[in-house]
C-alpha positions in Angstrom: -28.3 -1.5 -3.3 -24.6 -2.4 -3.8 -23.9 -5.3 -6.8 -21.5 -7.7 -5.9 -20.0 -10.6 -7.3 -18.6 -13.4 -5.3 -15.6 -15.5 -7.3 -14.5 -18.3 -5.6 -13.9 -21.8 -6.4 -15.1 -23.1 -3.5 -18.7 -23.4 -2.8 -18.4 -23.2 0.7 -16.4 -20.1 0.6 -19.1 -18.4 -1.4 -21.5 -19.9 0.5 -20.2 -18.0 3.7 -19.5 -14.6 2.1 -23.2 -14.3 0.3 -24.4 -14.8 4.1 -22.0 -12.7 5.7 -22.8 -9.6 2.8 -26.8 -10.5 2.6 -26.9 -10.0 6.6 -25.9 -5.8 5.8 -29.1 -5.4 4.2 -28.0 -3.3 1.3 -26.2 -6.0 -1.2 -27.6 -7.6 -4.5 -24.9 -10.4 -4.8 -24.1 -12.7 -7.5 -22.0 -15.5 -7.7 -19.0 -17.0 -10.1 -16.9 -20.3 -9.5 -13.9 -19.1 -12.1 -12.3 -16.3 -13.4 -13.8 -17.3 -17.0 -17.5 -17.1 -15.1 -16.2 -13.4 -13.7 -15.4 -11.8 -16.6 -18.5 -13.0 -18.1 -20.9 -12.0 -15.0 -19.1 -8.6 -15.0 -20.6 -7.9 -18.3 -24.0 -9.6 -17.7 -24.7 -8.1 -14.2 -22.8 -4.9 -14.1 -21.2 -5.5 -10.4 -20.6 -2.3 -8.4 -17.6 -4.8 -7.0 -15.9 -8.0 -7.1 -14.8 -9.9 -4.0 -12.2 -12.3 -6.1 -10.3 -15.4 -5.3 -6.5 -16.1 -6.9 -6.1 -19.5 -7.0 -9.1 -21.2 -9.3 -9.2 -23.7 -12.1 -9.8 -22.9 -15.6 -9.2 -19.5 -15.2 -7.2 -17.7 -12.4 -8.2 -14.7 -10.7 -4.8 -12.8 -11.7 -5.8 -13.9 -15.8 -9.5 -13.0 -15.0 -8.7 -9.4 -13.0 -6.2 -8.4 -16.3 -9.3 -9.4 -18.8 -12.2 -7.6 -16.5 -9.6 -4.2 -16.3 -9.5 -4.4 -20.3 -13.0 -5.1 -20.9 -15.4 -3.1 -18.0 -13.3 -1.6 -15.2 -14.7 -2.1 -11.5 -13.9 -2.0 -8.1 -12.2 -5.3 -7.1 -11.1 -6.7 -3.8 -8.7 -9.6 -3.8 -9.5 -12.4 -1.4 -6.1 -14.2 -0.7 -4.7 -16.5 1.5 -2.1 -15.4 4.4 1.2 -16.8 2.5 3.9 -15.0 1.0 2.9 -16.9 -2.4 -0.2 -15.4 -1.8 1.3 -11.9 -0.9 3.2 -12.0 -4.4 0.1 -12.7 -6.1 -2.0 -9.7 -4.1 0.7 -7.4 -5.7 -0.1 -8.6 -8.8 -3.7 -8.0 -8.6 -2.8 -4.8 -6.9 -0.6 -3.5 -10.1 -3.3 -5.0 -12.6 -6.3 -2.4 -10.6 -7.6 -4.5 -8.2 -8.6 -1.5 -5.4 -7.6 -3.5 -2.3 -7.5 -7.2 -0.5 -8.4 -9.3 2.7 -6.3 -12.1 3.2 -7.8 -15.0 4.7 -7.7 -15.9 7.9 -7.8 -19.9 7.7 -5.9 -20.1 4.3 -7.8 -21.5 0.8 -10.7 -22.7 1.8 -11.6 -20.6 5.5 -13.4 -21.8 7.6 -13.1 -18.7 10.4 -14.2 -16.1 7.7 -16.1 -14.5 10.3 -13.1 -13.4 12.0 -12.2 -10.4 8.8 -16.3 -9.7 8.7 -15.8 -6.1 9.6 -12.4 -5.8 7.5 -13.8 -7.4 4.6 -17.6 -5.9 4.6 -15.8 -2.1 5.3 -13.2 -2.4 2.6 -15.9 -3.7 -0.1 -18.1 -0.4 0.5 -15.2 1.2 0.7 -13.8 -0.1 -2.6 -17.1 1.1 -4.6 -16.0 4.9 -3.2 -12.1 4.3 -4.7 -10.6 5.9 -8.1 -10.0 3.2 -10.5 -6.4 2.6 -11.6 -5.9 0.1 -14.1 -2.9 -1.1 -16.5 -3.0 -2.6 -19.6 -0.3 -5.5 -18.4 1.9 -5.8 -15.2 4.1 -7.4 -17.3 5.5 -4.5 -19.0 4.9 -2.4 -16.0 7.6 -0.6 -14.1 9.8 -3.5 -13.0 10.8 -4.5 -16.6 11.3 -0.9 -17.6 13.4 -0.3 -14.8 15.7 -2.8 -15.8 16.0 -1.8 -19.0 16.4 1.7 -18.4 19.5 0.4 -16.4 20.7 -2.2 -19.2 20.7 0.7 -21.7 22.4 3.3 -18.9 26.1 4.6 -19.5 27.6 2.9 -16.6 28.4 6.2 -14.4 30.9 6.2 -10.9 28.7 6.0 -7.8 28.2 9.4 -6.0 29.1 9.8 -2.9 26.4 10.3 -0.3 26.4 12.9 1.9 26.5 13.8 5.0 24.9 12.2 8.1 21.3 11.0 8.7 20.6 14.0 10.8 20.0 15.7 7.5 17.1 14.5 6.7 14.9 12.1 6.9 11.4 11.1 5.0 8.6 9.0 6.5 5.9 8.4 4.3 2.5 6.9 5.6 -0.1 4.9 3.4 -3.1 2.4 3.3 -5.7 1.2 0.6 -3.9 1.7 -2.7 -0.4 2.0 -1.4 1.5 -1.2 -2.9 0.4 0.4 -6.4 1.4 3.9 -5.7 4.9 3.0 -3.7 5.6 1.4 -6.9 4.8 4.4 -8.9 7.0 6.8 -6.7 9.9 4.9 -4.9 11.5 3.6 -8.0 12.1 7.2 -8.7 14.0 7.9 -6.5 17.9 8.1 -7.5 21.0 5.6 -6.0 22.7 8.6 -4.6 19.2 9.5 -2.8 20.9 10.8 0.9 18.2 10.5 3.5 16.9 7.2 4.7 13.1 6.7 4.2 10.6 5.2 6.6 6.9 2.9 4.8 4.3 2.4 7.2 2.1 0.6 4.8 -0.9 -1.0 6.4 -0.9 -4.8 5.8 -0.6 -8.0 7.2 2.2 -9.8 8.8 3.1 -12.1 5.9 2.8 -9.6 3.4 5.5 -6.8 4.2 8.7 -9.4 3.4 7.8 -10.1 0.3 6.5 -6.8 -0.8 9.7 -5.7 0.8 11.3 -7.8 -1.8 9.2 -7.2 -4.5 10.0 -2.8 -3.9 13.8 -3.8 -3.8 13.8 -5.3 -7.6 12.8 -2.0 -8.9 14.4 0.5 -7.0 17.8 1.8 -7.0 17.3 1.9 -3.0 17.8 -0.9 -0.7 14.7 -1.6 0.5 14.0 -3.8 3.4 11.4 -4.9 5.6 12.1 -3.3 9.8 11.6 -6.4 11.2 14.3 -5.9 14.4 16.4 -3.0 15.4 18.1 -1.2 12.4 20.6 2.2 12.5 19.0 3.8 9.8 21.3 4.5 7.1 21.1 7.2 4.7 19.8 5.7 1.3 18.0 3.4 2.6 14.1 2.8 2.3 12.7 0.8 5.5 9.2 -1.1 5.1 7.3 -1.6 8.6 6.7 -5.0 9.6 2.7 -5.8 9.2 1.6 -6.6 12.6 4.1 -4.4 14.6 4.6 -0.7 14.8 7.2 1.1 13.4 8.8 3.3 16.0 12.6 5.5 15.9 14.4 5.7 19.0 18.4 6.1 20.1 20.6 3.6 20.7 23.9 3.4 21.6 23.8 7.3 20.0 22.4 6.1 17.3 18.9 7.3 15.3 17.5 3.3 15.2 14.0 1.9 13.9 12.7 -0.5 15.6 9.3 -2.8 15.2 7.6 -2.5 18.6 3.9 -5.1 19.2 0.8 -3.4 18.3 -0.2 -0.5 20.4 -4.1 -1.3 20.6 -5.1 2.6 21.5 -4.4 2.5 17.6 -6.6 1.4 14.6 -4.3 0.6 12.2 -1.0 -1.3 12.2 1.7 -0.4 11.1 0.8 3.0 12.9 1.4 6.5 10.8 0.6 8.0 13.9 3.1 6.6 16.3 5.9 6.5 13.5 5.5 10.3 12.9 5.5 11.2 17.2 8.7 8.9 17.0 10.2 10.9 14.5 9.1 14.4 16.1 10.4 13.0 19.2 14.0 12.1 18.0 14.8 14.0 15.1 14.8 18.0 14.3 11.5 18.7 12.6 12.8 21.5 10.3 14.8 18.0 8.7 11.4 15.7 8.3 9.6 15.3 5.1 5.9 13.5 5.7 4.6 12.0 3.0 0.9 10.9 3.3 -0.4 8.7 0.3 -3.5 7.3 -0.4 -5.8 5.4 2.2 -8.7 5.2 4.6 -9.1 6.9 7.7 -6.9 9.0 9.8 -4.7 7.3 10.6 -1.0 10.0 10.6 -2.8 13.0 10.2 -2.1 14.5 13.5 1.4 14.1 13.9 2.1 14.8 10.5 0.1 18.3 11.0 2.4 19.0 14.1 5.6 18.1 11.9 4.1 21.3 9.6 3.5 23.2 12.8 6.9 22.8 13.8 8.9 23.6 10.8 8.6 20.5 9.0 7.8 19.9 5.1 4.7 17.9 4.0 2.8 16.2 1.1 -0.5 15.1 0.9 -1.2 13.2 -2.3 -3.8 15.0 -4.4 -7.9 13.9 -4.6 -6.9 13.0 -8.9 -4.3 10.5 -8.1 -5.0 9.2 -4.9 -7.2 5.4 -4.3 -8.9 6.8 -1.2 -8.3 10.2 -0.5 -9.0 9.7 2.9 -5.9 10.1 5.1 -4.3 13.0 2.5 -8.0 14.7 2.9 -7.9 14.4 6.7 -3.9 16.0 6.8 -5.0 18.7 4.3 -8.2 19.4 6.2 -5.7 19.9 9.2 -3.6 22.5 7.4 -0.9 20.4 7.6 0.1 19.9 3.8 3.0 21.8 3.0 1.9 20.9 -0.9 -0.7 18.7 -2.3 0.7 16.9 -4.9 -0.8 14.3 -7.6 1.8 10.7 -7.0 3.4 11.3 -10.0 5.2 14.3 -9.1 6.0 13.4 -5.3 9.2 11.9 -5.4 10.4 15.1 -7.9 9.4 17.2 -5.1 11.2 15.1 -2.5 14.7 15.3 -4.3 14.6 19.2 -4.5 13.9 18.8 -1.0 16.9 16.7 -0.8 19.1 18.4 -2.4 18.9 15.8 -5.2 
């Protein structure tokens, strides 16, 4: 049997998540009203995993996810609502450990929960499989040190980029545990970086402006969301729009990203898959670099093999760093990882690559 706990303020929301877990069969569940109540029934009962809720009085799930990480570490899946004050607060949880999130489909309180049943009920026994990453405090996390690493920097004269896009060109694909880890490697790389790089992070619609945003504070890259036709520019990192795929093609002579609607012969949106064919199909594969992060599923691992196959270089993040080493086991199991590194070292690797 699975533990889990159910936090949410409202009773009918828990009311319609104990139904929709105890109708699998294989779930002891337990429920909590509060973030205070959480942290307290993650000591008592010893959940395999938390399904928790941000916005709750007395204590917030953001204060109670920070207080259950420092006391008994555990698999938790946020619950949040389909706003960009919502997305904000998902990366929060997301920084603090939490292993993944659903967003709601009807807002606060849902009343069309049903609707995320196979999401939700897949990435909670899911969750229980992931590799626990947890921080002490977001609020000394890489953002802040970032910023004072450049407040104490000897003001140096920009370097000047090189070259033409047709250098190179990185396209990184990524799932469960990639808001975390993007935040881990992108940061790192340098203003002067000369190749423009290509997210397809899986998430929703709402979400991939603000954590756009939220990537473009703390990196010394431009980072924005691909949410109409852009000439990719060299130094420049390019988020897929959630709910769209992320496709390259030529226009007017020039290499363009473009968000095209959701090809449904595909699981998941933004598509690795099609962004890596795109990039076979328009660029020389001897200049791609394929990153494949942490994640569930497939979901990039066959075009990213045939970028290998035809001269390309790849990563596949390593099993001791990654969430879910499920879409960096599939390319490896492909023999199409040029290397298998841990995250930490990835976007070291990518600059010798570079040049940089």
């Amino acid at each position: 049997m699975i533990k889990l706990l159910i936090v949410d303020d409202s009773a009918l929301m828990r009311r319609q998540l104990a139904t929709l877990f105890e109708a699998e069969g294989d779930f002891e569940i337990r429920q909590a009203r509060n973030g205070k109540e959480a942290v307290d029934e993650n000591r008592e009962f010893k959940p395999d995993v938390i399904t928790l809720d941000i916005n709750m009085p007395e204590m917030d799930g953001i204060t109670a996810l920070s207080l259950i990480m420092a006391d008994r570490p555990v698999a938790v899946v946020m619950v949040s609502s389909l706003t960009e004050k919502g997305a904000l607060a998902t990366f929060e949880a997301l920084n603090l450990g939490a292993v993944d999130y659903v967003a709601k489909p009807g807002g606060t309180i849902s009343l069309s929960i049903g609707e995320i049943k196979h999401e939700l009920v897949s990435k909670v026994r899911n969750a229980t499989r992931a590799r626990i990453k947890c921080k002490g405090s977001s609020t000394r996390g890489l953002a802040q040190r970032m910023r004072e690493e450049r407040e104490k920097a000897v003001p140096r004269p920009l370097a000047v980029r090189r070259g033409v896009v047709g250098e190179g060109l990185v396209i990184i694909g990524v799932s469960t545990g990639g808001p975390r880890t993007l935040e881990d490697i992108l940061p790192l790389l340098p203003a002067d970086f000369p190749w423009p790089v290509l997210v397809a992070q899986h998430m929703p619609a709402s979400f991939t402006h603000p954590f756009a945003e939220r990537l473009n504070s703390i990196c010394e890259l431009s980072v924005v969301e691909a949410s109409h036709p852009m000439t990719i520019e060299p130094g420049t990192i390019y988020i897929g729009k959630g709910g769209a795929d992320m496709v390259l093609a030529q226009r007017a002579g020039k290499l363009t990203v473009i968000a095209k609607p959701e090809n449904r012969e595909f699981l998941w949106h933004p598509s690795v898959e099609l962004m890596g064919r795109s990039a076979l199909e328009h660029c020389d594969p001897s200049h791609l670099v394929a990153v494949m992060l942490t994640g569930m599923g497939y979901d990039g691992a066959d075009s990213f093999t045939e970028i290998k196959k035809r001269g390309g270089r790849t990563i596949a993040e390593s099993k001791e760093s990654a969430v879910v080493y499920g879409m960096p086991a599939e390319l490896i199991e492909r023999g199409g990882a040029s290397m298998v590194l841990p995250s930490e070292k990835i976007a070291a690797q990518i600059k010798i690559w570079a040049g940089r």
